[in-house]
C-alpha positions as CSV (number, residue, x, y, z in Angstrom):
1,X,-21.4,-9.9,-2.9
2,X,-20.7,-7.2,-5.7
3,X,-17.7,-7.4,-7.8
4,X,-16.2,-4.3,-6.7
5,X,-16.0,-4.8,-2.4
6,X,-13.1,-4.2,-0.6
7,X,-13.0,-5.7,2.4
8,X,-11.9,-2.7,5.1
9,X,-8.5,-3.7,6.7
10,X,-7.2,-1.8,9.5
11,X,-3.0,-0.7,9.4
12,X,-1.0,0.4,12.3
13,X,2.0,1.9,10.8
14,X,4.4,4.6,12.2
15,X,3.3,8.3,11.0
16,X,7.1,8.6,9.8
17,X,6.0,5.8,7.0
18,X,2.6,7.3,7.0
19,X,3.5,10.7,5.4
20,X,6.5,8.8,2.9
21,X,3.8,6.6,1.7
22,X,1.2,9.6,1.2
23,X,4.4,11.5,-0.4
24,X,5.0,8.2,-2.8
25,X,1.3,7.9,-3.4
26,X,0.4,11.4,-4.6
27,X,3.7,11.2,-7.1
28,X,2.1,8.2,-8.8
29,X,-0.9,10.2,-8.8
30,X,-2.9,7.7,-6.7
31,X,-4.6,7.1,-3.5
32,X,-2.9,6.3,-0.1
33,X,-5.1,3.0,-0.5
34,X,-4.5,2.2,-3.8
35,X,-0.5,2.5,-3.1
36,X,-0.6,-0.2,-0.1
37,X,-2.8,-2.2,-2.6
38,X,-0.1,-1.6,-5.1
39,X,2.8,-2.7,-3.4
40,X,1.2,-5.6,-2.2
41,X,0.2,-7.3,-5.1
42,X,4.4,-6.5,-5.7
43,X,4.6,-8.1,-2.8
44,X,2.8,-11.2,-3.5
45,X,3.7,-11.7,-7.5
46,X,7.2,-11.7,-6.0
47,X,6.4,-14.2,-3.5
48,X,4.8,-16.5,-5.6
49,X,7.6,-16.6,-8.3
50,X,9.7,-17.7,-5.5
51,X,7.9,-19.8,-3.7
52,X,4.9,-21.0,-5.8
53,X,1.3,-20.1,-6.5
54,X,-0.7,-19.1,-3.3
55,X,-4.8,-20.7,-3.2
């Protein structure tokens, strides 16, 4: 498998959140995709300094 795949993940989201999170992603000069992928790694870095290291 190359180093660089991204497995393809579907989202059902409400087009309300949609267009906030294109507005939020095009201030921080980035991709719709890399935002989600942004905030998740929040997300998880915040999880796991709660509640442990996830394997």
């Amino acid at each position: 498998m190359p180093g660089n795949y991204y497995t393809p993940f579907s989202l059902r989201i409400s087009e309300d959140l949609l267009e906030k999170v294109k507005y939020i992603a095009k201030e921080n000069k980035r991709s719709m995709n890399k935002e989600v992928e942004f905030v998740l790694e929040k997300y998880v870095k915040t999880y796991e300094k709660d509640n442990g290291s996830i394997n």
